[in-house]
C-alpha positions in Angstrom: 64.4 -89.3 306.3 67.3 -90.7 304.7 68.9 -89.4 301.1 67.4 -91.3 298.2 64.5 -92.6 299.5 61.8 -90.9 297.4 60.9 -91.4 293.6 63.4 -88.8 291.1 60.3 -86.4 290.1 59.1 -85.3 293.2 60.9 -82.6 295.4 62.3 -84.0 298.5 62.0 -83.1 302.1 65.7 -81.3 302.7 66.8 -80.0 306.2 70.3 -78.5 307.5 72.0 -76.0 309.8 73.9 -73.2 309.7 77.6 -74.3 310.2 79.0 -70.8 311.0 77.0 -67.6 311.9 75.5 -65.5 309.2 75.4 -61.9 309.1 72.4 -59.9 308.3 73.7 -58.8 304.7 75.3 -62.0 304.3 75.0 -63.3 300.2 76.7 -67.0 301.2 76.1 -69.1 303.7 78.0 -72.5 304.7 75.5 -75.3 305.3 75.5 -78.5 307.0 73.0 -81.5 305.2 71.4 -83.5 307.9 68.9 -85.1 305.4 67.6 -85.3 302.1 69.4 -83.6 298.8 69.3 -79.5 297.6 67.6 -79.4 294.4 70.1 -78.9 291.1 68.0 -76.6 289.5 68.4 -72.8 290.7 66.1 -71.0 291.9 64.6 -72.3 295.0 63.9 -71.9 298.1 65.2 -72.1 302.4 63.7 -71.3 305.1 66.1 -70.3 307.7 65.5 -70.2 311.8 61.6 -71.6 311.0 59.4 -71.2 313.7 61.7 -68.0 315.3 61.4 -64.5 315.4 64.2 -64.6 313.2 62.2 -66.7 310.2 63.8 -65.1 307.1 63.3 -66.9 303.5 66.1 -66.9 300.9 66.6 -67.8 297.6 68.9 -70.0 296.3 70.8 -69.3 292.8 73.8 -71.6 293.3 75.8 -73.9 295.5 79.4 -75.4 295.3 80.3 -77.3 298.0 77.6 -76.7 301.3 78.7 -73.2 300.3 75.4 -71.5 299.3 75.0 -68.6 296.8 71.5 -66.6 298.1 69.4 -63.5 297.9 68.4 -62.0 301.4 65.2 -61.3 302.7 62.8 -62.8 300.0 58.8 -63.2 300.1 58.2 -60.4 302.9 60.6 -61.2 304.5 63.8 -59.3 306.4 67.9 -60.2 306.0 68.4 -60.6 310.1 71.7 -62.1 311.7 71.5 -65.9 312.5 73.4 -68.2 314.7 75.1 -70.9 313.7 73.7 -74.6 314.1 70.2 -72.2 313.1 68.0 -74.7 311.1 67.9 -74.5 307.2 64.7 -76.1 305.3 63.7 -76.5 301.7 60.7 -74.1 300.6 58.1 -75.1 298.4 57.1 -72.3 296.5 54.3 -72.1 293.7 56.9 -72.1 290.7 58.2 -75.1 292.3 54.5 -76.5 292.7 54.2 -76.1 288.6 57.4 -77.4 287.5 56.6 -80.7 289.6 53.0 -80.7 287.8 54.8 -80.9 284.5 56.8 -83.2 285.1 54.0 -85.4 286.7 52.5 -85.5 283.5 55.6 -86.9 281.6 56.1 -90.8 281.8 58.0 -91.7 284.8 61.0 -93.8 284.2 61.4 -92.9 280.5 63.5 -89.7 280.9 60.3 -88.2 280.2 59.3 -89.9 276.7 60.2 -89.3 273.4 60.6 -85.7 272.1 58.3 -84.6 269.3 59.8 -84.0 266.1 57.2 -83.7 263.6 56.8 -80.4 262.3 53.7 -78.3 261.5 52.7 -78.3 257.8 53.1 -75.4 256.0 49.7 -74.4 254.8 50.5 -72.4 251.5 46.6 -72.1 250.1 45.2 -69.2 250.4 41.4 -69.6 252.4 43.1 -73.3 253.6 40.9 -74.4 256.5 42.7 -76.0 259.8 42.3 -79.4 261.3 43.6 -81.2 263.8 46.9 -82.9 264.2 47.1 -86.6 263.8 50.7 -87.5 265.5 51.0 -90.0 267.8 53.5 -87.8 269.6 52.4 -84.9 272.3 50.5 -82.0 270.8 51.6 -79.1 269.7 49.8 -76.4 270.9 52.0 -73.5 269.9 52.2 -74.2 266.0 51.6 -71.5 263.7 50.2 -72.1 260.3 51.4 -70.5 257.3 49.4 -67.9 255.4 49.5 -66.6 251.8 51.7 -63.5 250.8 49.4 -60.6 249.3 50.1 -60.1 246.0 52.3 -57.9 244.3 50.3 -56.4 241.5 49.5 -52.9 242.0 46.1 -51.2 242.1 44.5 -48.9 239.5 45.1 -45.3 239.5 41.9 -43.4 239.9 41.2 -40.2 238.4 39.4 -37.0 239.8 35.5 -37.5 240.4 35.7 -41.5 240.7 33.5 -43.2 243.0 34.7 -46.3 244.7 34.1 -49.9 243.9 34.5 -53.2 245.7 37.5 -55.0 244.6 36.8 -58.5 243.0 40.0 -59.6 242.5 40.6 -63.5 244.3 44.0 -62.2 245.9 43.5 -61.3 250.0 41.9 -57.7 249.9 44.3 -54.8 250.9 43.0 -52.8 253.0 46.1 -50.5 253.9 46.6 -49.7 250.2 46.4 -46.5 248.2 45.7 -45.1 245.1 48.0 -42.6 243.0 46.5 -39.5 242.1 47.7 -36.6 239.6 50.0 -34.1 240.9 49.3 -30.9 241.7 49.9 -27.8 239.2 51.3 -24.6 240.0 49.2 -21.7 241.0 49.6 -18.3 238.9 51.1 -15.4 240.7 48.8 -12.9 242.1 49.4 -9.0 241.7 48.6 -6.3 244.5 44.6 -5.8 244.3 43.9 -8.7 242.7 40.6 -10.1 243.4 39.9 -13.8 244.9 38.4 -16.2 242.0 37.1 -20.1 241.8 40.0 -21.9 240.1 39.1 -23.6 236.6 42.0 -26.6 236.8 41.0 -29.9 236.3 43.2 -31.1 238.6 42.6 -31.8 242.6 42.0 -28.7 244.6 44.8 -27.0 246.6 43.0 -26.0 249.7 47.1 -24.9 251.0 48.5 -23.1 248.2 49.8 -19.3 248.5 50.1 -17.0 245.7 53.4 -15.4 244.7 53.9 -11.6 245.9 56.2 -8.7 244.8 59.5 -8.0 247.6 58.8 -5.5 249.9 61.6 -2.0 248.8 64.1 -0.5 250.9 62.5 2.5 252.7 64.1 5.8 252.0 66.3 7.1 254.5 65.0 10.4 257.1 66.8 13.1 258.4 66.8 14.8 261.8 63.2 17.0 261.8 61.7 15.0 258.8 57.9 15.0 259.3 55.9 11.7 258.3 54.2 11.4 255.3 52.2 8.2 253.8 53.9 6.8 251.2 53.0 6.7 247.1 54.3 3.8 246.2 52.8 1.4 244.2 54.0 -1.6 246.2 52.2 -3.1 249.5 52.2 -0.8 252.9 54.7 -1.4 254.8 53.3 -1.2 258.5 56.6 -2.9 260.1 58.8 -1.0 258.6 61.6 1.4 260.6 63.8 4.4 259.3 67.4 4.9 259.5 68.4 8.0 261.6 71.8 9.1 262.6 73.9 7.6 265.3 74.4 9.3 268.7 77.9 11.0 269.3 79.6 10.8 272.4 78.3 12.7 275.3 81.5 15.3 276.3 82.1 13.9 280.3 82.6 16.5 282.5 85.6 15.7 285.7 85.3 18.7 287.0 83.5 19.5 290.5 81.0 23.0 289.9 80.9 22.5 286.1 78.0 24.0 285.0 75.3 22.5 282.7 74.5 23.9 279.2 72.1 22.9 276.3 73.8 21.0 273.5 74.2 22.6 270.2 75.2 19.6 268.5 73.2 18.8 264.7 72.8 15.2 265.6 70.2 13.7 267.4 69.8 14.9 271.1 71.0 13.0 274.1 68.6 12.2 276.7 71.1 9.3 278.6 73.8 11.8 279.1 74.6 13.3 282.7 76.2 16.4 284.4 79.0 17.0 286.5 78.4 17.2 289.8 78.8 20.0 292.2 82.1 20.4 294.6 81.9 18.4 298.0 80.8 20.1 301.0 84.2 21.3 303.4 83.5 20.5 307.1 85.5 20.7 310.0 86.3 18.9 313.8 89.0 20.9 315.9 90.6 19.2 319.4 92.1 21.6 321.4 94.5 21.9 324.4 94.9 25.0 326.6 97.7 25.9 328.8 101.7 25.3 328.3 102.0 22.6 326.0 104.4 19.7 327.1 105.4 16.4 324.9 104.8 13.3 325.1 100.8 13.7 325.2 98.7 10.6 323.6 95.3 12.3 322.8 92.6 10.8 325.0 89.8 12.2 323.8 87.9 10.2 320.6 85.8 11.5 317.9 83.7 9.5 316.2 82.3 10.2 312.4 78.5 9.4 311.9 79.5 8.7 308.2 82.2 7.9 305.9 84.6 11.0 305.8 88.1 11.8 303.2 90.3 13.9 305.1 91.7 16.5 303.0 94.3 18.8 305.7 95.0 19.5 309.0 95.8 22.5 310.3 98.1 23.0 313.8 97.7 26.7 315.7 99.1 27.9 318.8 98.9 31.0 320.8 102.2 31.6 322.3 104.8 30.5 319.8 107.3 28.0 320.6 110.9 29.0 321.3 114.6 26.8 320.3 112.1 24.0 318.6 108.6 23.1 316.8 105.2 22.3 318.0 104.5 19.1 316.1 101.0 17.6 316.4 99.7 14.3 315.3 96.0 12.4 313.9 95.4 9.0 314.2 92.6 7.0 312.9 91.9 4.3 315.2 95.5 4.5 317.4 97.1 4.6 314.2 98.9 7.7 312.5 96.9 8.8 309.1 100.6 10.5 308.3 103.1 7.2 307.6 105.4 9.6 306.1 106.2 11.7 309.4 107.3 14.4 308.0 104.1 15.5 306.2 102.8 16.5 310.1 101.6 19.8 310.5 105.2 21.6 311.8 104.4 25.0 313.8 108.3 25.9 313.5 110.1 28.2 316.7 108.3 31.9 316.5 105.5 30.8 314.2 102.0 30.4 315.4 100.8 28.1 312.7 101.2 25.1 309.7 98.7 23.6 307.4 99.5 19.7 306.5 97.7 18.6 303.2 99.9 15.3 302.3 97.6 13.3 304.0 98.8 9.8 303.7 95.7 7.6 305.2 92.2 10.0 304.6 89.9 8.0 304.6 87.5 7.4 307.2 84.8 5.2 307.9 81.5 5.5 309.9 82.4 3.5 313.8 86.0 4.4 312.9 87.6 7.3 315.6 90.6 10.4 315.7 92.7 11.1 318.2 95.2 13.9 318.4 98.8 13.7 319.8 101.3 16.4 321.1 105.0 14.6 319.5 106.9 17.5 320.2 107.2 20.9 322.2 109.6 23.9 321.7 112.9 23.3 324.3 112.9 26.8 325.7 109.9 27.7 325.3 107.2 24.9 324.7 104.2 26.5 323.1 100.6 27.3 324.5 97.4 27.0 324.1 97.4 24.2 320.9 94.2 23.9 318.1 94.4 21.5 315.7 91.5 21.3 313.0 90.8 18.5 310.1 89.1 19.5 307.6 87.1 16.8 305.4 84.5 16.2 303.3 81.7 14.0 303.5 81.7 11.0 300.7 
């Protein structure tokens, strides 16, 4: 159907394509008229790829050009990729469907008649009935009439005891108004004992009020062995009260191991947080041995294997035939590694000596899955030495 051949105030039958492809999220689209003419009023309505499994309806909010602004995926339906030359339709929808109704009922021709310009009179009376509107232009069915202020004169105070009355004044009645009353007077204070009585006031009840009450005293200060007592004041009890007692003085620490515990002759008040030194660690010892002539380099095969956490604390080297021209120098490791970094703290069984004790232990601690091994590092020239013990001794942590 060729452009222009329907009447202005009805919506026109309007078909195109796609010129170019349009991608599912796509929010313009270029589009070729074939016939009819896009409405100039945004909103409306396409129907793109009608009568394919790739139908999708979107809205319209502006178009320059055959470049169109839309929304994806409108009235149920999905945003899905189209082809171009993929057919573009106008959509009726029921907005459009009411718009066209109003405008049916406007003259056609006229730019839609004259414009009314009459306005609503005021009605200032108070009680002033409505009527109907005589203009000759279109009716005005969202007019408001104008109503009478409420007044500004106040209403009479009442007093105590009054009964109510129907108002019969010709102003509208005010039904969200409220009358001033005396004020409240202040209670007497009330004294310890003091019995409840009906109140003689002439004024409005105080169903709220509290009487005034003395201040509770400071409580008297108690000593270390005071005994309770009630008290003989003439004030109210105090049931939440608390006394002041002494601070507790420092608890003497004791660093020593086998420090033993004795009762505390201290005046202040007893201790029951404090604690006691604690008693010496347990010695133990493991002892890898070699027997026969000693000879140097030996790496110690043999592994031992702590079930807990262990602090070496010496290691003692012993021979039974002394070693003659040189020493007999032994060595621990803690996982292949030397526990002495400084050397020359190994135990040292010097030529005709039988025996050293090393207590400069450089690495002692060990942990439970860690291992010792013992090495021989060096033998006496002449005579090497037989017959080797060496002993660390450690204490379980």
């Amino acid at each position: 159907m060729p452009t222009g051949t329907r009447e202005a105030p009805f919506l026109q039958v309007v078909v195109g394509r796609l010129a170019a492809d349009l991608s599912s999220g796509g929010l313009s689209a270029t589009v070729v008229t074939l016939d009819g003419a896009w409405p100039a009023e945004y909103p409306f309505f396409v129907i793109v790829g009608e009568s394919t499994i790739r139908a999708e309806i979107l809205k319209v909010t502006n178009i320059v050009g055959s470049t169109f602004t839309v929304e994806r995926g409108q009235l149920g339906t999905s945003g899905v990729a189209h082809p171009a030359n993929e057919s573009v339709s106008l959509a009726v929808s029921r907005g459009d469907v009411a718009r066209l109704l109003a405008r049916l009922e406007q003259p056609l021709g006229g730019g839609g008649g004259p414009s009314p310009s009459s306005t609503v009179v005021t009605e200032l009376d108070y009680a002033q009935g409505s009527s109907p509107g005589v203009s000759a232009l279109y009716s005005k069915g969202d007019h408001t009439h104008g109503s009478p202020s409420l007044t500004s004169s106040a209403p009479a105070a009442s007093a105590v005891a009054d009964t109510s009355a129907v108002g019969v004044a010709t102003t509208p009645a005010k039904a969200d108004h409220r009358h001033a009353r005396e004020a409240f007077g202040s209670p007497g204070s009330s004294a310890p004992a003091d019995v409840a009585a009906d109140g003689v006031a002439t004024t409005s009840a105080k169903a709220d009020h509290r009487h005034g009450r003395e201040n509770f005293g400071s409580p008297g200060a108690s000593g270390v062995g005071d005994t309770g007592n009630d008290g003989a004041a003439t004030t109210l009890a105090k049931a939440d009260h608390r006394h002041q007692r002494e601070a507790f003085g420092a608890v003497v620490a004791e660093t020593a191991y086998g420090q033993a515990s004795a009762n505390g002759s201290a005046a202040t008040v007893p201790h029951s947080d404090h604690t006691h030194g604690s008693p010496p660690k347990q010695r133990q010892e493991i002892t890898f041995t070699r027997q026969g002539v000693l000879s140097a380099p030996i790496v110690g095969a043999l592994r031992w294997y702590p079930s807990v956490a262990i602090t070496i604390i010496a290691v003692r080297a012993s021979v039974g035939t002394a070693p003659v021209g040189g020493s007999v120098i032994p060595d621990v490791n803690k996982n292949g590694t030397t526990i002495f970094t400084t050397q020359s703290n190994r135990p040292t069984i010097a030529a005709g000596t039988f025996t050293d004790l090393a207590d400069a232990i450089n690495v002692a601690a060990v942990g439970s899955g860690e291992f010792l091994t013992c090495d021989i590092d060096a033998v006496g020239p002449t005579t090497p030495g037989s017959d080797l013990s060496v002993t660390v001794s450690y204490t379980v942590d």
